[in-house]
Backbone bond lengths (Angstrom), bond angles and torsions (degrees), N, CA, C in turn:
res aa  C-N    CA-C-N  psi(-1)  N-CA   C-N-CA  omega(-1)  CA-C   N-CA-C  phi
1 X - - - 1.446 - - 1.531 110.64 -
2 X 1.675 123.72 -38.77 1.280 124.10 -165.72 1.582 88.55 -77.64
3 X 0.937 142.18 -38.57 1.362 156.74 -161.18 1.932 101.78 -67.80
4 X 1.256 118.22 -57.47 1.068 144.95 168.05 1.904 99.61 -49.30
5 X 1.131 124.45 -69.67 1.507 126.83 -170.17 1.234 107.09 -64.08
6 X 1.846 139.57 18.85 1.348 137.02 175.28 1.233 93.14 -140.41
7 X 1.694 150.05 15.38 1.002 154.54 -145.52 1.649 127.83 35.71
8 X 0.515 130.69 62.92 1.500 148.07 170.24 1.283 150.14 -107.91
9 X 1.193 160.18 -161.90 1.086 148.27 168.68 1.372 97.22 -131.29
10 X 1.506 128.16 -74.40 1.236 154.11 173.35 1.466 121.85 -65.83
11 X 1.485 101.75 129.63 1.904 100.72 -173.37 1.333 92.21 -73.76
12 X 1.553 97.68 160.22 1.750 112.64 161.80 1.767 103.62 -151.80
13 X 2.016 89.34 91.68 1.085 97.25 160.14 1.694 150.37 -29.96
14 X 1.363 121.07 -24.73 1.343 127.71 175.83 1.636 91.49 -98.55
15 X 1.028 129.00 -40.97 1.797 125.37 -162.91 1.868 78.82 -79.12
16 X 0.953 155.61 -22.21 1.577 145.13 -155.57 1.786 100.90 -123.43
17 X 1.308 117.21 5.94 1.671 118.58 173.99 1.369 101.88 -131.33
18 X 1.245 125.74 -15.21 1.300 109.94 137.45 1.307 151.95 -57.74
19 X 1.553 89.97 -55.15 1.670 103.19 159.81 1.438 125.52 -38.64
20 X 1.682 95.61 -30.67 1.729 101.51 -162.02 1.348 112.24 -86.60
21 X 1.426 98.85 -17.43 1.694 111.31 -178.06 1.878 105.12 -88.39
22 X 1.320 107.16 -28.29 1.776 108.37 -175.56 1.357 89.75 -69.57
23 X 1.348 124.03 -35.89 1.568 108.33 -145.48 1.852 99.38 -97.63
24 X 1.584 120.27 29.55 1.025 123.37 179.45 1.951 106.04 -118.30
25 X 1.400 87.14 -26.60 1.715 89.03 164.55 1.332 137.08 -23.45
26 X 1.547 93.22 -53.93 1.565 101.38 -173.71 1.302 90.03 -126.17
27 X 1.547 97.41 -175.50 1.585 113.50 158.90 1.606 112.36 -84.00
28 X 1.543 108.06 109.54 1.589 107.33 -168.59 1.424 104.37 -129.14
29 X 1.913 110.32 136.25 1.049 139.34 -161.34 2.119 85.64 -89.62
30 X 1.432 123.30 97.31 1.169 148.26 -174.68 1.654 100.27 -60.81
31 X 1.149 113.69 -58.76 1.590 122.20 -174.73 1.225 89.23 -61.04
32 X 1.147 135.91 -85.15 1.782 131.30 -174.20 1.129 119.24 -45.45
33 X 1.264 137.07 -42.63 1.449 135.22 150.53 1.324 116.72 -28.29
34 X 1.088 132.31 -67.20 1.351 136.03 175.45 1.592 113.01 -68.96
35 X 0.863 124.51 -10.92 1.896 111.24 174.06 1.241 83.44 -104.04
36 X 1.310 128.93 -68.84 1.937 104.15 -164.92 1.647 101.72 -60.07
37 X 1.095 141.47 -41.67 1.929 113.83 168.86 1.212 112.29 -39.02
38 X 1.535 138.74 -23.07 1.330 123.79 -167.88 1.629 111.76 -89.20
39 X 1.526 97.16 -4.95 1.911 111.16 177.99 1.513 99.95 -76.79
40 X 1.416 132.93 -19.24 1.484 132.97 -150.48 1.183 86.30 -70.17
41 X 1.089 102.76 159.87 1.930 118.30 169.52 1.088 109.64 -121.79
42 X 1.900 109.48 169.04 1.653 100.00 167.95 1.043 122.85 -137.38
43 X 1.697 92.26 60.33 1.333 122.96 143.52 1.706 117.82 -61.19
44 X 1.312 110.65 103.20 1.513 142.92 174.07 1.847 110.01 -37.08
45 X 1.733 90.82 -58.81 1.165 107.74 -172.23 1.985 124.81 -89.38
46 X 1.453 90.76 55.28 1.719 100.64 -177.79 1.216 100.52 -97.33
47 X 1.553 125.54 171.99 1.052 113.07 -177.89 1.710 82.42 -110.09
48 X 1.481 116.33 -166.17 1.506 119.31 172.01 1.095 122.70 -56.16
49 X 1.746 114.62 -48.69 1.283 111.43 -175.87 1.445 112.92 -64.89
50 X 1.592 113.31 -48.53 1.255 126.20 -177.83 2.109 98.66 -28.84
51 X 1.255 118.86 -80.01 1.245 145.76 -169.94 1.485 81.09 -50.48
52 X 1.118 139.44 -115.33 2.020 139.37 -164.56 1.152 104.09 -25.64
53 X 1.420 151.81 -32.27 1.517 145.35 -173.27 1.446 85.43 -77.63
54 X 1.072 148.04 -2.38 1.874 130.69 155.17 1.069 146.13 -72.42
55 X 1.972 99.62 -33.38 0.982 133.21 172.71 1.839 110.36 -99.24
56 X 1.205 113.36 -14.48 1.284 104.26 174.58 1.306 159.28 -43.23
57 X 1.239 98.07 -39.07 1.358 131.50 -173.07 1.982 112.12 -82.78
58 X 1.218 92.91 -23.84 1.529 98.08 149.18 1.512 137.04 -74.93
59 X 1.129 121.97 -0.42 1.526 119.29 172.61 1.426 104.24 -101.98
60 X 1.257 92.95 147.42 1.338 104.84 -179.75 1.701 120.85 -81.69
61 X 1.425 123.50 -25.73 1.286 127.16 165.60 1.657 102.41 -126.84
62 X 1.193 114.28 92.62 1.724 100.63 -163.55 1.512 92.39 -93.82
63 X 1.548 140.47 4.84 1.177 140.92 169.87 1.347 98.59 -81.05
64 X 0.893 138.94 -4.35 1.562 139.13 -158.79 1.937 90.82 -112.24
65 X 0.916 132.87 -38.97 1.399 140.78 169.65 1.753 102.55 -39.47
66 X 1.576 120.43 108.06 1.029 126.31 -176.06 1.929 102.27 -80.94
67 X 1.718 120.10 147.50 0.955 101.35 179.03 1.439 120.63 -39.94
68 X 1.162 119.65 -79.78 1.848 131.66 -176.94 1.404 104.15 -26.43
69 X 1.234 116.86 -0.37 2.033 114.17 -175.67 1.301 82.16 -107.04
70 X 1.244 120.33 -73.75 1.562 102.74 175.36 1.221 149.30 -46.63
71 X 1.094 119.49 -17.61 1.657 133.32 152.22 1.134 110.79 -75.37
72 X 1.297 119.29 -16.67 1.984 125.19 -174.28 2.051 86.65 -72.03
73 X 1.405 113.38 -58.91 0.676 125.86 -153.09 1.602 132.37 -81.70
74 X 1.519 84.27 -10.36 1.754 119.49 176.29 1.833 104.62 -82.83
75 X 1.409 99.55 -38.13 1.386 107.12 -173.18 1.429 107.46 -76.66
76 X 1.161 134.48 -25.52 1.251 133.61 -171.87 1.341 107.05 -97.98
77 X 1.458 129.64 -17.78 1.375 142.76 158.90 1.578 93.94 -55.02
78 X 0.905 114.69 -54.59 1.692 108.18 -157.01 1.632 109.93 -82.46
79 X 1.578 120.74 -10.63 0.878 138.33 -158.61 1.640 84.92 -93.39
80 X 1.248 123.94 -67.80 1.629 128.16 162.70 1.329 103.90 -22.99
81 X 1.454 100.83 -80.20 1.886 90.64 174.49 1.462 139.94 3.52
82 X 1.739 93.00 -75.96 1.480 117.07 -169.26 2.100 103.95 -80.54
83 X 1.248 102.32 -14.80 1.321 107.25 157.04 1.261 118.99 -67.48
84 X 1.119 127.09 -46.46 1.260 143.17 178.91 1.294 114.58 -69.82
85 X 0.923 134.27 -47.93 1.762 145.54 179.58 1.718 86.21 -56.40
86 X 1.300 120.35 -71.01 1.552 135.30 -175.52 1.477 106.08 -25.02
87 X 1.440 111.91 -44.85 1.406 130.16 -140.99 1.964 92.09 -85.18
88 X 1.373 79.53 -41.56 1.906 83.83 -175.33 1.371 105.06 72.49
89 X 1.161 102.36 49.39 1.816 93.75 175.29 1.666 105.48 -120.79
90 X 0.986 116.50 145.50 1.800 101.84 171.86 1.015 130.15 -66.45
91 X 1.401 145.87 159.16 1.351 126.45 -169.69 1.414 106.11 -102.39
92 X 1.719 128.01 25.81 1.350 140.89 141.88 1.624 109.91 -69.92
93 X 1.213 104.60 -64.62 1.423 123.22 -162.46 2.125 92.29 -50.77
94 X 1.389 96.70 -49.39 1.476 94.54 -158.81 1.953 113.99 -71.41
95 X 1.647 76.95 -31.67 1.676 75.34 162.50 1.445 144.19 -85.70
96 X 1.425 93.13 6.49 1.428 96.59 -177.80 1.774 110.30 -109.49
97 X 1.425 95.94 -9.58 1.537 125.11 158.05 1.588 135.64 -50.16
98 X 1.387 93.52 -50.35 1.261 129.97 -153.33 1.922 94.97 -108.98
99 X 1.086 127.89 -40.00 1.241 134.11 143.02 1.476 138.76 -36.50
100 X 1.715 97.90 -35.84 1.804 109.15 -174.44 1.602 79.94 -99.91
101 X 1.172 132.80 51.87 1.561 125.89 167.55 1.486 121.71 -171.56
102 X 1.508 106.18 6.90 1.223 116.75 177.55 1.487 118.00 -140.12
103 X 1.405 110.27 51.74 1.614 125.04 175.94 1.882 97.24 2.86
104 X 1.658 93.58 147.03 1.317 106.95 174.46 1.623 95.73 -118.88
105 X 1.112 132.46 -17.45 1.235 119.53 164.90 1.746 113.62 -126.98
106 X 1.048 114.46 141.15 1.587 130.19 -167.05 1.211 100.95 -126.94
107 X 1.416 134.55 160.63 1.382 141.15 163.94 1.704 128.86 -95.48
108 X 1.735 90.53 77.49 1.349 114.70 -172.96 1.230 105.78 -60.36
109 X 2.243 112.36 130.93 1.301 108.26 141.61 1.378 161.49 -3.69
110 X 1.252 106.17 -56.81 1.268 112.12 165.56 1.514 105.77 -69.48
111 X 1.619 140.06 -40.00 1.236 137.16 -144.77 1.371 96.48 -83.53
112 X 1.207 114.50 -34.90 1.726 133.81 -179.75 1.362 112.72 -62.19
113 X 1.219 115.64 -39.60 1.120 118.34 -168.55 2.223 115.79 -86.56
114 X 1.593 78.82 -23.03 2.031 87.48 -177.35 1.768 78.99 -93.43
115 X 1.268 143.36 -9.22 1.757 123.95 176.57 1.932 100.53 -56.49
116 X 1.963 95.21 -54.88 0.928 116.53 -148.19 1.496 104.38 -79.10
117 X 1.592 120.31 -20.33 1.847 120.05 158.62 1.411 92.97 -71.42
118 X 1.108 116.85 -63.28 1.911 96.28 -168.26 1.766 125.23 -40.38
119 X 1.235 90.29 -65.03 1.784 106.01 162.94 1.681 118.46 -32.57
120 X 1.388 110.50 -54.97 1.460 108.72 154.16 1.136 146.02 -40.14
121 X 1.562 97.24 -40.69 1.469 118.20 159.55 1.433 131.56 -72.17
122 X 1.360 112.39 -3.78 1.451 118.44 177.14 1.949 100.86 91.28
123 X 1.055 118.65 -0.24 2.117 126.54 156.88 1.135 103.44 -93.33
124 X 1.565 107.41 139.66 1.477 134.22 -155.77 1.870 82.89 -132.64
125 X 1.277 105.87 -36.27 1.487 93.02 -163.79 1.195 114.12 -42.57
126 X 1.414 146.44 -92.05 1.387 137.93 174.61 1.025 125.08 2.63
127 X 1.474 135.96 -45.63 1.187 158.56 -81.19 2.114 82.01 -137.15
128 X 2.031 85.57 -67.95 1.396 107.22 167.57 1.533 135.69 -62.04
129 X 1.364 93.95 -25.85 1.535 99.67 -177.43 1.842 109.26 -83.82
130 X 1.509 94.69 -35.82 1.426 95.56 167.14 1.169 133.69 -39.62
131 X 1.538 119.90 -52.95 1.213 141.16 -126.36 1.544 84.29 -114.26
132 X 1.755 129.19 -42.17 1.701 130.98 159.89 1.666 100.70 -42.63
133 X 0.912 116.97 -65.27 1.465 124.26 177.50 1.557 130.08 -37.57
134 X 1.407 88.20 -44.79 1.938 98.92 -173.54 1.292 102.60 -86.75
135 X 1.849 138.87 -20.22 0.760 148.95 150.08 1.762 121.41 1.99
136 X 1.505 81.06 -79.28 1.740 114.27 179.51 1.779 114.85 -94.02
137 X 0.983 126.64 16.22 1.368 126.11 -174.85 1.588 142.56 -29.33
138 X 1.617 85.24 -4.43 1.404 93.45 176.18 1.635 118.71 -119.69
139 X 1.380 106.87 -2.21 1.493 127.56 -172.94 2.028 98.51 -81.49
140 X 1.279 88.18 151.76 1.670 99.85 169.39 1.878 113.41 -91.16
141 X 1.016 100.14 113.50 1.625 118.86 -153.29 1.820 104.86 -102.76
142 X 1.083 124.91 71.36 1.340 102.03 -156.05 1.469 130.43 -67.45
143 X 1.840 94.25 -14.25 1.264 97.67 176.43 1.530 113.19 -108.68
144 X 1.470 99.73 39.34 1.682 93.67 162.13 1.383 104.34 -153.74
145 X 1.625 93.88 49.37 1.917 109.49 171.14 1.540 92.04 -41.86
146 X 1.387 112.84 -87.72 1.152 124.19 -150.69 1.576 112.85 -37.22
147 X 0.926 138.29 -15.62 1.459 130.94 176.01 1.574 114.05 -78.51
148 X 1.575 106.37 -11.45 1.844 93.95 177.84 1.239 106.99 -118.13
149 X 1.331 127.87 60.36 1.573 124.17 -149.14 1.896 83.67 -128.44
150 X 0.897 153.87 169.23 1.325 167.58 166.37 2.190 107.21 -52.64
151 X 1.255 93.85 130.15 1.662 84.76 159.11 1.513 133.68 -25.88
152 X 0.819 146.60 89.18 1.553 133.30 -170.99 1.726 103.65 -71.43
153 X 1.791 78.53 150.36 1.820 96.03 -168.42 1.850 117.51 -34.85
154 X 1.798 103.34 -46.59 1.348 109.46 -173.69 1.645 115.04 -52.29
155 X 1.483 93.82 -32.87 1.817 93.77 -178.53 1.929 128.79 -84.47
156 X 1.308 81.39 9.81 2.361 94.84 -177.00 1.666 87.50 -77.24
157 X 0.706 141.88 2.29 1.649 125.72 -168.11 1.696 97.33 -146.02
158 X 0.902 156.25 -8.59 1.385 157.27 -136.62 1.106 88.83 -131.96
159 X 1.770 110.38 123.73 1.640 133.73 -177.87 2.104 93.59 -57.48
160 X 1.205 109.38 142.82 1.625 114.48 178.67 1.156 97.57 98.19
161 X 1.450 132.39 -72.93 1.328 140.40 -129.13 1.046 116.29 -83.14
162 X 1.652 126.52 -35.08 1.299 135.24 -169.16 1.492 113.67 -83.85
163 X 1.604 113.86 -38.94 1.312 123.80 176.94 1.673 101.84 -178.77
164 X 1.484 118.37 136.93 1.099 132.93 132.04 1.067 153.75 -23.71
165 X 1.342 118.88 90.25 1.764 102.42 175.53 1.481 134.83 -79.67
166 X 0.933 148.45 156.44 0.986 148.56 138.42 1.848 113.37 32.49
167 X 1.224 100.37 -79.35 1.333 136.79 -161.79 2.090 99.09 -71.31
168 X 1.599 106.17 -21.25 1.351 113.31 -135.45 2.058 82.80 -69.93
């Protein structure tokens, strides 16, 4: 499956313990991580930034990314790459691959948690629109961008929103 969520067939333990170690750097939005990797190209000739402006938009403080994390993280981009070149797959084929296996919408905390104030309130809508949404989770939805967009700032501290317990 981990093998599958970078397009692949076959695991590759060092290309998949790397990943696991970049993606501890920051605080990183995992679902978005993985659909913008499937935008990467393998185009050879990117420069760093070119290649990290793909993956960017998944961290949650990406100013907080010290250079040497970003070169950690540039290198293992490129390391995918040359996996990829190997792989001989197109970078159509792989993204549309790599897409039917990496939901674009998930049933975020925070979203759960404004169902469950609305619902309180006697509104179901959310509730419904969610649930149209989670339906299809891997489809491009245009009118329900907003549900795969990153935690917003107000919800890192707000009981529900940040994480679940157990009990939740």
């Amino acid at each position: 499956m981990r093998a599958e969520k970078l397009g692949f067939t076959l695991y590759d333990e060092p290309l998949q313990q790397e990943l696991h170690e970049i993606l501890q750097l920051v605080e990183t939005d995992m679902t978005l991580f993985y659909r913008h990797l499937a935008n990467l190209t393998t185009d050879a000739d990117q420069s760093d930034q070119d290649l990290f402006s793909v993956v960017s938009d998944a961290y949650y403080d990406v100013d907080s990314l010290q250079q040497h994390d970003k070169q950690r993280i540039c290198a293992w981009l490129r390391s995918y790459q040359q996996q990829l070149i190997q792989h001989d797959i197109s970078d159509s084929d792989r993204r549309q691959k790599m897409n039917a296996v990496n939901p674009k919408y998930v049933l975020r905390n925070y979203l759960a948690q404004l169902a469950i104030d609305d619902a309180e309130q006697g509104d179901f809508d959310l509730i419904h629109t969610l649930l149209e949404c989670l339906r299809h989770p891997y489809d491009e939805q245009v009118d329900m961008l907003r549900f795969a967009e990153k935690r917003p700032d107000w919800a890192r501290d707000r009981a529900g929103c940040s994480m679940l317990s157990c009990s939740s």
